[in-house]
C-alpha angles and dihedrals in degrees: 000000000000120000087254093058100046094048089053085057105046079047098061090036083063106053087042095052083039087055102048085049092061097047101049095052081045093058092042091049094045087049087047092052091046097052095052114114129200129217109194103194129185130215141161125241090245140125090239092059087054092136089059107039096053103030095044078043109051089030100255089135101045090054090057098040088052144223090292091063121072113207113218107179123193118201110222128180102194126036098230081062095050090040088057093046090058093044081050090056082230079130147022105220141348137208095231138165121259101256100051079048098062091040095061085041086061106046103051082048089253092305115099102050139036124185112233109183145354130251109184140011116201123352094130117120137190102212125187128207100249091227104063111085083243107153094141159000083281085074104058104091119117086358122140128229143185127220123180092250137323122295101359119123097277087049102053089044094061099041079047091054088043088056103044088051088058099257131127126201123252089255090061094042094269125131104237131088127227112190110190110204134142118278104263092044083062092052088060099039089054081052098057088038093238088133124037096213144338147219113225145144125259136302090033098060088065097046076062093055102039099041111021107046097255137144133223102249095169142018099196091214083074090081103045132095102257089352088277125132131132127268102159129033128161111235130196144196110255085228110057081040088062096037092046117021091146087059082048100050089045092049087047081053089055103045101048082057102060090044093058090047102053093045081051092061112003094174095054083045085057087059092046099051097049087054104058076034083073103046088052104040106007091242140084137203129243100273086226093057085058098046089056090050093051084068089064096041145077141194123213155129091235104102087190092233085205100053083054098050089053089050095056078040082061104041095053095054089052091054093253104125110035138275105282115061122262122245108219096179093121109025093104116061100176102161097115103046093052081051090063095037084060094047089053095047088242117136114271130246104246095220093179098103103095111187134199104195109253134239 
């Protein structure tokens, strides 16, 4: 076999090795891209969605959920709209507050979304304007007040606490006003006296305190059992929890994590949370307003199943949730994160209490 020849072979050989080459790292790289799952996840920029706001910021979530997970995160201000974005199917899964919660429980019938986990127990503050003669529930009358929006879990407490001093709202021909606003709207409504107080959750019940000239009236953990009620759960859709339970139990790792982290060293947490806060919003908050806030709140995986049960009490009784009352039996679907708590030698949630929301 002549030079000439051999080098015509060694030459196809070649393209055909080069080839072959090519078209398996293309096939790899088409099955890794086809095995590659998404978890769009929702949060606020709060300080009760901590877990959220600086693990889904500074990459934390995305170690523990792997290279095969892609985190897509959307930033929400209010829960219905979080609530729509998930019966939409725009996310996964929210950190979200009780009430919005229930609500989304309620209307698929209790089909569509299950709560896996808490976030955050307190942090939810009445806080009078200092100059309103206001001591006492004897005040209240034609007295104006502030909630975060209509309906959400500030919101349902205070109309609660109304009620069971023996008050009703204008619109049920009551005579005391409830303005629902966002929360900074009610900052600066607190500043030009056009409310005399709000309900609302950390850390802007402390902004109230600390630059508007108001008091703290009421800690709400007062009137829980312990102290202890639910301000922040993650929710998900039933689907993607059937479909992914691996992406789930790896998104509960994470976030038990984080939890544990930021109770280690929370005011390490304070600077780590301003910082993923400017990336979101372009502003921080006074680190000593946060730190003030931490001694209302707490962070945990507990989505105290009882405190949640009272809140859609509530909220039927105040007509927000229909006329015929909600089952809640199966809105908590806690078996995977129990999985991991045992794992991780840490107590289990006893998710057997199943609740109907009494008369």
């Amino acid at each position: 076999m002549d030079k000439k020849y051999r080098s015509s072979i060694n030459i196809i050989i070649s393209i055909i090795l080069g080839i072959t080459i090519i078209f398996t790292s293309a096939q790899q790289s088409f099955s890794q891209t086809e095995d590659k799952k998404v978890l769009k996840i929702g949060y606020f920029p709060n300080i009760n969605h901590a877990q959220a706001v600086i693990g889904i910021g500074n990459g934390d979530f995305q170690k523990v959920l792997g290279t095969n997970v892609e985190v897509k995160p959307f930033i929400f201000n209010a829960g219905p709209s979080a609530i729509e974005a998930l019966f939409a199917k725009q996310i996964d899964a929210t950190y979200v507050g009780p009430n919005p919660a229930i609500n989304g429980y309620v209307i698929s019938e209790g089909k569509d979304v299950r709560i896996i986990s808490g976030s955050t127990s307190g942090g939810a503050v009445f806080v009078i304007r200092s100059d309103t003669g206001i001591n006492s529930p004897s005040d209240f009358a034609n007295k104006k007040f502030g909630s975060p929006q209509l309906g959400n879990t500030q919101d349902v407490a205070l109309r609660n606490y109304l009620l069971e001093h023996g008050y009703k709202t204008v619109e049920n021909q009551g005579n005391v006003h409830i303005l629902p606003a966002k929360n900074s709207d009610i900052l600066t409504l607190f500043l030009k006296k056009d409310i005399d107080g709000a309900w609302v959750p950390e850390p802007w019940g402390e902004r109230l305190i600390k630059d508007a000239n108001g008091k703290l009236f009421l800690d709400e953990r007062d009137l829980w059992p312990d102290g202890k009620f639910v301000t922040g759960l993650i929710l998900v859709r039933t689907d993607y929890l059937q479909q992914n339970p691996d992406v789930i139990e790896n998104l509960l790792k994470a976030h038990i994590e984080e939890t544990q982290r930021i109770n280690a060293n929370k005011e390490e947490a304070v600077k780590a949370f301003n910082t993923e806060l400017k990336k979101i919003t372009g502003q921080t908050i006074p680190e000593d307003v946060l730190q003030q806030s931490l001694t209302r709140l707490e962070f945990t995986y507990d989505p105290i199943q009882q405190s949640l049960y009272k809140s859609a009490e509530d909220a039927f009784k105040l007509g927000f949730l229909g006329d015929t009352k909600p089952d809640l039996s199966n809105i908590f679907d806690l078996n995977i994160l129990n999985k991991i708590l045992k794992e991780k030698a840490l107590v289990p949630i006893n998710s057997s209490a199943i609740k109907t929301v009494e008369e």
